[in-house]
N, C-alpha and C positions, 0 to 999 in steps of 0.2 A: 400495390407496391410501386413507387416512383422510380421511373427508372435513372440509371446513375449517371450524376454529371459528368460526363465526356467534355464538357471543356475544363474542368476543373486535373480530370486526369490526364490530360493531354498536358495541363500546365504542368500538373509535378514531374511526365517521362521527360519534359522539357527542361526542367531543374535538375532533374537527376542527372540525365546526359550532361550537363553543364558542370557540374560539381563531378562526375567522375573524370570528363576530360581536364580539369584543370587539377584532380587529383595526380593526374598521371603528367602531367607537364612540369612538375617537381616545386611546389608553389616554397614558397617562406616560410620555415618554421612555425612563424604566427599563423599564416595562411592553413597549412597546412592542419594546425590542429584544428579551429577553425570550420575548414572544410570537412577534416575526419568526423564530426562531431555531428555537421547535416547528414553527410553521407550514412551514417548509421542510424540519423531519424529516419530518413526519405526510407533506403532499401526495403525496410520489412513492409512498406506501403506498394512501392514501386514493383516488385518480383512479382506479387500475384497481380497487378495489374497486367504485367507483361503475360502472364500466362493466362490472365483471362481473354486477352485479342486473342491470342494464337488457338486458343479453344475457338472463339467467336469467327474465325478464320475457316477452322475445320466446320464446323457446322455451315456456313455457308455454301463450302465445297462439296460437301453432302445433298445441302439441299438442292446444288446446282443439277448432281447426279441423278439426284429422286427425279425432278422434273425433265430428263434425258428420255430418249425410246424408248434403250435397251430395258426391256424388263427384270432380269436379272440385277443387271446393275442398281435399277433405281431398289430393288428388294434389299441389297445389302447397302445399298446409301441410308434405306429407312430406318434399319436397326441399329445404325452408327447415328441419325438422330433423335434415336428414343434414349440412346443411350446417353449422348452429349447434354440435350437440354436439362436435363437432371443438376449433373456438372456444374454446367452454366448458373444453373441458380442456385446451387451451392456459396458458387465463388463469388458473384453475385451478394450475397449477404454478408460474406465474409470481407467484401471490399468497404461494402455498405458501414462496417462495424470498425474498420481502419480506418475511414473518415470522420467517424466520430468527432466531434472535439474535444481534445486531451487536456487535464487537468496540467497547468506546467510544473505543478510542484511533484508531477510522478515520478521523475526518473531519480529524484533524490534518494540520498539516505535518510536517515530519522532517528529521530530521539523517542525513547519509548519510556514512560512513567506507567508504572504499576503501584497500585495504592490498597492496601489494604482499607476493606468499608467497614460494613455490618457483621457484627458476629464474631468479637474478640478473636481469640489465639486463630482458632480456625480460619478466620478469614486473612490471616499472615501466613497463616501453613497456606490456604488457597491462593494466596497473590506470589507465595515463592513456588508454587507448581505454572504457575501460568509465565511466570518472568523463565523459568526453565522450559516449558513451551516454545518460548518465543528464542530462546538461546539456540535449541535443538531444529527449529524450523530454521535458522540463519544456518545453520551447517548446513543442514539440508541442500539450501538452496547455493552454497558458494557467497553467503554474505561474512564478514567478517562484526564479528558480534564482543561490545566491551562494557563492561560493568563502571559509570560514572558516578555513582554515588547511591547509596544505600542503609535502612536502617531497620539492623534487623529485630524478628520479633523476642518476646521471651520465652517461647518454644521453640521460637524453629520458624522460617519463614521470614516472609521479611513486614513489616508498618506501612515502607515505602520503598521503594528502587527506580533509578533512572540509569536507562542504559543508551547506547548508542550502536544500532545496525545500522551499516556502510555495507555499499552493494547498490549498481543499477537497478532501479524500479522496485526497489525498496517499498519508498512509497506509497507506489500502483498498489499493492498486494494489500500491505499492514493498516491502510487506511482505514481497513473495514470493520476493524479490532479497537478499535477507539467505543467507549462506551463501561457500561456496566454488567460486568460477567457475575452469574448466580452460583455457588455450587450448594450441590445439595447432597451430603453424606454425612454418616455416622463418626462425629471425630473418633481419635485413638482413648482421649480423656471420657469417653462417654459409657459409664456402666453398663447401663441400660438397654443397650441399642436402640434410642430414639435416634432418626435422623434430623438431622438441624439443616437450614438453612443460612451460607452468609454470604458475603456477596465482597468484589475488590474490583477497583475501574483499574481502564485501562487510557491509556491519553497516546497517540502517535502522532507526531510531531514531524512538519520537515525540516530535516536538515539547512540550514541556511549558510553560506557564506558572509564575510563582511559587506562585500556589495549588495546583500541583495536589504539590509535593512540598517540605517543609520542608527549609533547608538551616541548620542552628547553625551560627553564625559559630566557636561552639569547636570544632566539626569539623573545619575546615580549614584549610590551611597558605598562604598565597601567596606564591611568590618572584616577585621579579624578576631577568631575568637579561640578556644582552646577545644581542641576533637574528643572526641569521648572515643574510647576503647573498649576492648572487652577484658582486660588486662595482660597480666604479664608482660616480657619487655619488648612489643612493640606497643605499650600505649603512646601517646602521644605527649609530651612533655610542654610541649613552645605550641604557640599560636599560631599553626598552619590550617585550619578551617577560616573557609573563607564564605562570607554571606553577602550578597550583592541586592541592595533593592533599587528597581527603577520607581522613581518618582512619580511619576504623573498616570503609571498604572497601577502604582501598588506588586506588581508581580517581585514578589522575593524567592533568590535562589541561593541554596547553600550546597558546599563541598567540602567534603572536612577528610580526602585523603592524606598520605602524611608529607607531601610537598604542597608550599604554599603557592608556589606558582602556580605548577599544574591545576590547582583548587580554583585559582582565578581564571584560569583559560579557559576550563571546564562549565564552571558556573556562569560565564560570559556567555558560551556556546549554546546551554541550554536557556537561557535568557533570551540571546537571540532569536529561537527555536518559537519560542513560547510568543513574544514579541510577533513574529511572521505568520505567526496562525490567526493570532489575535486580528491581526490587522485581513487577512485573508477570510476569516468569517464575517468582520466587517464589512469589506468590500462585496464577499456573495452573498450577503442578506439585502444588502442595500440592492444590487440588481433584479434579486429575484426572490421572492418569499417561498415558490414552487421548490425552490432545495432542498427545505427541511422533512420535505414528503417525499424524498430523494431515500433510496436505498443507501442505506452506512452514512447517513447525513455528518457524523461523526460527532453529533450530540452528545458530550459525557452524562444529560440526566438519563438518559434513555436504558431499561433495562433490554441489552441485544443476546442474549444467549444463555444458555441455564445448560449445567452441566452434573446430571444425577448419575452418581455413582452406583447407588444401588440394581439400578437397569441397564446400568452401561451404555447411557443414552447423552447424545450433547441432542438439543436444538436452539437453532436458530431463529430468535420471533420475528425477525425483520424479513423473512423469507418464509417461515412456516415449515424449515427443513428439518428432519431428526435423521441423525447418524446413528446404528447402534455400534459405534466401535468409539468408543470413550480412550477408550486404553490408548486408542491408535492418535486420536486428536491431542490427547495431552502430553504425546511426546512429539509434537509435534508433524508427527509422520503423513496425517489423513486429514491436517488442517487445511489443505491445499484442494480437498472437495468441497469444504465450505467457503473458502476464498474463491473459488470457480462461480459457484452458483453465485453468491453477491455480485460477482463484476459482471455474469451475463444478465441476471437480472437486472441492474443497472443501463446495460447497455440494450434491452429492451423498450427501456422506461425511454430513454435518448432514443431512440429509433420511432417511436411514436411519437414522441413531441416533433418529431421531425416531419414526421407524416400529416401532422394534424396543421403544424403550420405552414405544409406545401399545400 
């Protein structure tokens, strides 16, 4: 194992003391947020670096001990160095995995598309258990979680739905959820108790700002069109669904809540969304073909996870992991041990490439 660039962390305590002291010097509003913004990348790097000297400190003074006369002394220096180096390469590793290089689309929110696939009704009842999944994991976690456009199925469940979780490091987590989910149980409609097999993707998307991707207004088409209801008196009467197609990608987005604005803010947003991935899978295939052999590459052909009901079992194929607590994953409660294993596994994969090119 290589040991850790020491001038690289010298650079960041040197950064950090710099952005803390002019935090505290009362900088410009603009400054100021600006600054707040490094200041919360840098800390969660910078803390355990600080606390890794101040180990590597005591370990020194120990070993100064062990090699002193006093016999005594050096006996209780000893067992304060069997105990430390341990520590040390703990922390050690955990520094190693903060240096990482970070995906910068992590820290966003996201746009989350759930599609029902293979296997009529059942696999709408399956994509509206998995969008409630992910509704239930956003509470969980303190994200705030909003239903942008939807269509549901004719049992129950939904065709399609596109939502929006908002929440730091959104991203980081749900990235891994991008792909093709199996499930495999006895629907309700099923005499027989054969088990069926259907299956519903899932697409996680980052969030985008206007700056982060130019849209020309000659690129794109907007219709309006008339929303379809389920009846009674909130159908929709007037032309508030709004379908938006960019040109030169073919990507078409539609929203057909009952404001026509909001349908076009919405449908923009997710256009956006889609637009920045696109362009972002571009960009890391053209760098590196080694991605796609990337844990959660985020492939929608790829089938990542089967979830059989009758055993009470999810696994993971991109990891080879099985849960038996089914119940617990699909409310989202125990999605966060499968979300764990993908990003360490990931960041294994990153720590050897690293090794291999040192």
């Amino acid at each position: 194992m290589p040991s850790l660039p020491h001038d690289k962390l010298d650079a960041l305590e040197k950064r950090f003391a710099s952005v803390e002291a002019a935090l505290s010097a009362g900088p410009s509003a603009e400054d100021y947020v600006r600054l707040s913004k490094e200041y919360a990348e840098l800390e969660p790097v910078v803390r355990p670096i600080l606390a890794y000297q101040k180990l590597q400190a005591e370990l020194a003074e120990a070993e100064d001990f062990a090699a002193a006369g006093d016999r005594d002394m050096a006996a209780m220096a000893e067992a304060e160095i069997a105990a430390l180096k341990p520590r040390l390469e703990r922390m050690e590793q955990e520094i190693r995995i903060l240096l990482l290089p970070r995906d910068a689309a992590d820290d966003k929110s996201v746009i989350l598309e759930v599609r029902a696939g293979t296997g009529g009704d059942e696999a709408a009842l399956f994509a509206g258990d998995l969008l409630r999944m992910y509704q239930r994991y956003a509470d969980l976690r303190g994200w705030t979680f909003g239903l942008l456009e939807a269509s549901a199925g004719e049992v129950g469940g939904y065709k399609e739905a596109v939502a929006s979780i908002s929440g730091r490091g959104a991203y980081a987590r749900l990235k891994f959820e991008s792909g093709v989910h199996r499930v495999q149980r006895v629907p309700a409609t099923e005499g027989s108790g054969r088990i069926h097999t259907s299956a519903a993707t899932v697409a996680v998307l980052p969030e985008v700002e206007d700056i982060d991707i130019d849209i020309r207004p000659e690129d794109i088409r907007i219709d309006t069109m008339r929303s379809s209801g389920a009846g009674g008196q909130h159908v929709n009467t007037t032309d508030s669904a709004v379908r938006i197609t960019h040109i030169p990608s073919g990507i078409v987005v539609t929203a057909s809540q009952k404001s026509q604005h909001q349908n076009r803010a919405t449908a923009m947003k997710v256009l956006q969304a889609r637009l920045y991935e696109e362009q972002r899978h571009a960009r890391d295939n053209a760098r590196s073909e080694a991605r796609r052999e990337q844990v959660g590459s985020g492939d929608r052909s790829e089938r990542i996870r089967t979830y059989n009901f009758p055993q009470g079992r999810v696994t993971d194929h991109r990891i080879n992991l099985t849960l038996y607590k089914l119940d617990k994953v699909i409310a989202g409660e125990a999605l966060d041990e499968l979300i764990e294993a993908l990003i360490t596994e990931r960041q294994a994969a990153q720590l050897a490439a690293m090794e291999d090119v040192s």
